[in-house]
C-alpha positions as CSV (number, residue, x, y, z in Angstrom):
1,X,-61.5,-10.3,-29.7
2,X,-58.1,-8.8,-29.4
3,X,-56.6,-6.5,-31.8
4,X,-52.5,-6.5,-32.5
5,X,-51.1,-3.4,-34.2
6,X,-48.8,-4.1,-36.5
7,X,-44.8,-4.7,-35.6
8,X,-42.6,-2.2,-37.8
9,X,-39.2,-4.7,-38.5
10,X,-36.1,-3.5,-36.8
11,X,-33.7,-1.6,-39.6
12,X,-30.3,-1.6,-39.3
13,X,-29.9,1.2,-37.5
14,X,-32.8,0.0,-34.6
15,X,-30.5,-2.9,-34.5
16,X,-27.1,-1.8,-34.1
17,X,-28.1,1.6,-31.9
18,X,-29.6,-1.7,-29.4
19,X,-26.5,-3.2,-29.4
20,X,-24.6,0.0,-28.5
21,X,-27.0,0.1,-25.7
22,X,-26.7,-3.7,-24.8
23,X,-22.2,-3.1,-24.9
24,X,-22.6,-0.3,-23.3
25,X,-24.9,-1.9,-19.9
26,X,-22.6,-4.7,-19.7
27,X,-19.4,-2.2,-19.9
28,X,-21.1,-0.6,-16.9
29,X,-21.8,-3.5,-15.1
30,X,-18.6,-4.4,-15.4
31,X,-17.2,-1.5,-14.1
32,X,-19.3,-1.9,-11.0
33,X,-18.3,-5.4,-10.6
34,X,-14.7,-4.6,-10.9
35,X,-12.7,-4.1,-7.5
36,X,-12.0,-0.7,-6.1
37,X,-8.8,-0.3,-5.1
38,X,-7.4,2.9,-2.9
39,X,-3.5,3.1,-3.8
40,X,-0.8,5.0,-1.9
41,X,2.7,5.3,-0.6
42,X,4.9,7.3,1.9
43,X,7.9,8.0,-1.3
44,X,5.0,10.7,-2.6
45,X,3.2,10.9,-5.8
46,X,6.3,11.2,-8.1
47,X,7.7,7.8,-6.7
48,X,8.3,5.2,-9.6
49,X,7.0,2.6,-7.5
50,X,3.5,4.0,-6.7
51,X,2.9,4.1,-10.8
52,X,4.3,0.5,-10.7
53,X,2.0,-0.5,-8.5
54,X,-1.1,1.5,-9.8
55,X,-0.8,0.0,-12.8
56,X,-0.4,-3.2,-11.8
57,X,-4.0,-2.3,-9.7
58,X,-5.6,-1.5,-12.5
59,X,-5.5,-4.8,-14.0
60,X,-7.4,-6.3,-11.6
61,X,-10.1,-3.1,-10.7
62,X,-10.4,0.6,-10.6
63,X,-8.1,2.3,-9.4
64,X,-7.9,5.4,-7.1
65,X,-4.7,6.8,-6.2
66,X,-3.9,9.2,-3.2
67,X,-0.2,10.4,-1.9
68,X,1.6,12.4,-0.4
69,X,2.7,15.8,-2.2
70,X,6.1,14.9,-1.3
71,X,8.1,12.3,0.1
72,X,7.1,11.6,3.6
73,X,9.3,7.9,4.5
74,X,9.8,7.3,8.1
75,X,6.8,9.0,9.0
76,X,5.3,6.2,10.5
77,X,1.8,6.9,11.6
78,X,2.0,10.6,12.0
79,X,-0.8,12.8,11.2
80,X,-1.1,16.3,10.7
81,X,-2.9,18.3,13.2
82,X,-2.9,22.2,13.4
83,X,-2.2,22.6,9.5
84,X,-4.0,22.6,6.6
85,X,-4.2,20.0,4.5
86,X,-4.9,20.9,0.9
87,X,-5.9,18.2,-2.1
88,X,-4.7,18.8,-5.9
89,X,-5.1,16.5,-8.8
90,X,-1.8,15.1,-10.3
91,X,-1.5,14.8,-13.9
92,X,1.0,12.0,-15.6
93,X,2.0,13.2,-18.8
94,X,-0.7,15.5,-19.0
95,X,-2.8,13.0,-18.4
96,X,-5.0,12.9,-14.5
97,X,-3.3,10.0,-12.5
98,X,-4.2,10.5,-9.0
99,X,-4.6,13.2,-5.8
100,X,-1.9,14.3,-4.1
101,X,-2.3,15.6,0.1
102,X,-0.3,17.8,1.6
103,X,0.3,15.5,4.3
104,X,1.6,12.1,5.6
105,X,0.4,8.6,4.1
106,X,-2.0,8.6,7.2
107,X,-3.3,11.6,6.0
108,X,-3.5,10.5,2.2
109,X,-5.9,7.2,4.0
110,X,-8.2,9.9,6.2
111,X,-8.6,12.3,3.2
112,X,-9.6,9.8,0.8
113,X,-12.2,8.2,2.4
114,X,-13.4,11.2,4.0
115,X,-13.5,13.5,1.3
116,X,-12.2,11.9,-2.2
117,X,-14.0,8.6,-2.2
118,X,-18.0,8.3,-2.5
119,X,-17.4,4.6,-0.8
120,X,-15.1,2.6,0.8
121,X,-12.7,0.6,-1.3
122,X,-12.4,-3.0,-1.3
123,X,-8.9,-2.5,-1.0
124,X,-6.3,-0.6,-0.3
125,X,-2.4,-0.9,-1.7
126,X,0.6,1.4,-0.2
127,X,3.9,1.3,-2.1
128,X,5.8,0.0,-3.9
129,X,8.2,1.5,-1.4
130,X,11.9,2.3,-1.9
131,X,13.6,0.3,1.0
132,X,12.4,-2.8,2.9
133,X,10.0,-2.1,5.6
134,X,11.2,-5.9,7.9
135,X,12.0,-6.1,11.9
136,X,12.1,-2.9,14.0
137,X,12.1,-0.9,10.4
138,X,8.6,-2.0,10.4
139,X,8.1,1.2,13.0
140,X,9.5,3.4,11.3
141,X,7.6,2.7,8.1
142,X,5.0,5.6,6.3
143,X,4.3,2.5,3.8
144,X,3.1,0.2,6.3
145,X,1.5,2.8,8.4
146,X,-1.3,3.4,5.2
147,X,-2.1,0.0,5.2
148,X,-2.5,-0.1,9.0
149,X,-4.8,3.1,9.4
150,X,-7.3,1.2,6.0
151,X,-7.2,-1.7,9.2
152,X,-7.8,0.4,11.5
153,X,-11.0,1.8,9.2
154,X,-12.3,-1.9,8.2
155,X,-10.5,-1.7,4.9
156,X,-8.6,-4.9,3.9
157,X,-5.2,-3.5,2.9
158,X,-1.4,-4.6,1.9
159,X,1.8,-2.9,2.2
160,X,4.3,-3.5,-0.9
161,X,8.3,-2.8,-0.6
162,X,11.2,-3.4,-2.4
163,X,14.6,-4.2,-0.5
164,X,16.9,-1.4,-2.8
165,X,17.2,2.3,-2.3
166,X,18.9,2.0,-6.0
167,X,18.7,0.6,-9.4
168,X,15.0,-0.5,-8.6
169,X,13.5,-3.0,-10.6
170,X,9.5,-2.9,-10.3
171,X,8.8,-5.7,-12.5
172,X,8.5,-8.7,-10.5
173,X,7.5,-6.4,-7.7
174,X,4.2,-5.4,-9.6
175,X,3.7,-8.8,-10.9
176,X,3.5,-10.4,-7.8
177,X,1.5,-7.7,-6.1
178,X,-1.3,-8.4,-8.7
179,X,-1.5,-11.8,-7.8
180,X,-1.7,-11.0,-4.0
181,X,-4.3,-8.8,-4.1
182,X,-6.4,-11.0,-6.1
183,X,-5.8,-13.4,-4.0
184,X,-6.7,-11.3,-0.9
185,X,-10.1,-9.5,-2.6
186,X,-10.9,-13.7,-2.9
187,X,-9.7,-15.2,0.8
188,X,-10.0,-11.7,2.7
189,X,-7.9,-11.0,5.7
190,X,-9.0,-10.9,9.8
191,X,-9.7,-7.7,11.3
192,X,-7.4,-5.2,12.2
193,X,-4.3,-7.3,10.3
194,X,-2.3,-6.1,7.2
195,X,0.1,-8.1,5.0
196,X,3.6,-5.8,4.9
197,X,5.0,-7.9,1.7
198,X,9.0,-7.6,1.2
199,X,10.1,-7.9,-2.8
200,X,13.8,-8.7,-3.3
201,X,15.3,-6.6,-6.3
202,X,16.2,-9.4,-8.4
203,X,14.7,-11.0,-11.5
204,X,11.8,-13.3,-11.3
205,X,13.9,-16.1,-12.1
206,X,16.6,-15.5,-9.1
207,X,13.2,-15.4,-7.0
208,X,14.0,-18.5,-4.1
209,X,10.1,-18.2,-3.2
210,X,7.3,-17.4,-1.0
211,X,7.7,-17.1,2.8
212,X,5.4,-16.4,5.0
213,X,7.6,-14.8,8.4
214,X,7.4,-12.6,11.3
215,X,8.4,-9.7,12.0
216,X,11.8,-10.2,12.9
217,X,14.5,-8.3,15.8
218,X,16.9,-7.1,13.3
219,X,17.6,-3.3,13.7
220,X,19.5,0.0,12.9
221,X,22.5,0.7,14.4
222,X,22.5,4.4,13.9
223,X,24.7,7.1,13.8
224,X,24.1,10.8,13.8
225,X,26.6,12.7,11.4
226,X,28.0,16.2,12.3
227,X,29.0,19.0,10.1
228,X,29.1,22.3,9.7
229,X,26.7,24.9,7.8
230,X,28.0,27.9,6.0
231,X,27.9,29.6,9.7
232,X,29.9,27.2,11.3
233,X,26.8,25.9,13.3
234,X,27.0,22.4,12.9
235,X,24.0,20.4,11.8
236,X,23.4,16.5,11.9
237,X,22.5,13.4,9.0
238,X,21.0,10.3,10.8
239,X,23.1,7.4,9.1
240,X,22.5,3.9,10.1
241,X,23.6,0.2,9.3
242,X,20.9,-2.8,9.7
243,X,22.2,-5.3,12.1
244,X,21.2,-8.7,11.3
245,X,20.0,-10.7,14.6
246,X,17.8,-12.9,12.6
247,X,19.3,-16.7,11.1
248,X,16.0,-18.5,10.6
249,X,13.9,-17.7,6.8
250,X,10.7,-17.6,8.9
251,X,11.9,-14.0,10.2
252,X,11.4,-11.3,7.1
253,X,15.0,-9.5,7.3
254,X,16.3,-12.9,6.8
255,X,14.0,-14.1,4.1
256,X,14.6,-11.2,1.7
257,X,18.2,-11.3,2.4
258,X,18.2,-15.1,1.1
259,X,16.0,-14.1,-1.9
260,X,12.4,-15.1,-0.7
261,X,9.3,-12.9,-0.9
262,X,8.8,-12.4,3.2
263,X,4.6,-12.2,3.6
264,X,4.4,-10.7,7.4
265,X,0.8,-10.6,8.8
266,X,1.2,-7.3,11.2
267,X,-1.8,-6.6,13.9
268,X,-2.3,-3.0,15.3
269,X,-2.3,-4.7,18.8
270,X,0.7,-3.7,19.9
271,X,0.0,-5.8,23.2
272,X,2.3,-7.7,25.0
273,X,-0.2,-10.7,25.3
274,X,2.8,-13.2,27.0
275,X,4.2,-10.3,29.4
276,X,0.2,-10.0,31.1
277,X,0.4,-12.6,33.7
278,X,3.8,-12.0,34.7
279,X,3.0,-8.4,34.9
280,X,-0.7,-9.4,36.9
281,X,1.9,-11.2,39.6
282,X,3.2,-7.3,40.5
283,X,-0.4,-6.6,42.4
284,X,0.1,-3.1,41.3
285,X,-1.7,-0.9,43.9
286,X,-3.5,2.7,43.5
């Protein structure tokens, strides 16, 4: 014969402390099924178009944000090596927003996934940058070179910047950044390859569309500018003008220029993979 001991009824307060519980297990679970997303940028912390492009992140997943202390553009995919690098939480209106690293973008990448992060992200962001980042500017680029070293550490990443150095406008920018990175987090991306995404600063309406290019041959033609210090010793401003060599929308200077979004897939195989054969014909000798 079994005995059952008697089932005291739920109050109110049994009932609604479980549903706490209950909300508060699925709020968790969907934090852990939400995204984690790694943003940076080479225009440092401060820049308007890193907050643009965190918040945009943040629609989508959680959100991490690492950058440079400082501005650090044209940096490319320097690395500091025989100085210190030193961490500090930012605050946004006194509010925490991010790390900064005393360092290049490359730098912001290694630290936080060697000492920030408890895991890999599932993605990482760099930008919104001031400036486009198309043909041999690509090189030059601390923006793109974040998203290349998350490549280069299994890390599917994507490389945001806007073709203005003034009167930015982040809107569309952000907008359509959101919808990429959902759309990569879904589709993924191959190995060692990045997306370095060109925005034009116009309104969403003046937006002609979405081309997909490569990188084109368009480059600087630069000048170095002399004048004098309070001394007399003369000191020198790099100045430059981008010469257009491009005249087909499937290369990215000539895209953005026309008003499309230019998606360039960039490899860190800087290989020459054509220039092999001919170069196997020389029978170089030791």
């Amino acid at each position: 014969m079994y005995f059952y001991a008697p089932v005291k009824s739920d109050t109110p307060q049994d009932i609604r402390h479980r549903n706490i519980l209950m909300i508060n297990e699925q709020q968790n679970l969907d934090t852990l099924q939400r995204p984690h997303i790694l943003v940076c940028n080479d225009d440092g912390i401060e820049g308007e178009g890193i907050h643009a492009l965190a918040a945009a992140m943040k629609k989508i997943g959680r959100v991490t944000v690492v950058a440079p202390a400082e501005p650090h553009s044209g940096m490319s995919h320097a690395m500091t090596l025989g100085t210190p690098l030193r961490i500090k939480k930012f605050l946004k209106n006194g509010r925490f927003f991010g790390y900064t690293v005393s360092g290049t973008p490359v730098d912001c990448i290694k630290v936080a996934l060697s000492h920030i992060l408890q895991s890999k992200p599932d993605l990482i962001v760099s930008g919104i940058n001031y400036g486009s980042n198309t043909a041999t500017n690509t090189l030059y680029s601390g923006t793109v070179a974040a998203a290349l070293e998350g490549a280069i550490q299994g890390i599917t990443s994507l490389a945001f910047s806007l073709t203005t150095y003034e009167n930015a406008d982040f809107t569309y920018a952000g907008k359509f950044a959101r919808k990429l990175a959902k759309k990569v987090l879904l589709e993924g991306l191959p190995p060692d390859t990045i997306l370095s995404v060109n925005i034009p600063n116009v309104t969403e309406s003046l937006i002609a569309g979405i081309m997909i290019t490569e990188q084109g041959r368009s480059r600087w033609e630069e000048d170095a500018i002399e004048r004098n210090d309070m001394f007399g010793n003369p000191y020198y401003w790099l100045n430059g003008t981008l010469r257009l060599l491009d005249d087909t929308l499937h290369k990215d200077e000539f895209a953005v220029r026309h008003n499309y979004v230019a998606v360039t897939p960039l490899s860190c195989d800087l290989t020459n993979n054509r220039y092999i054969s001919i170069l196997e014909q020389w029978n170089l000798q030791k």
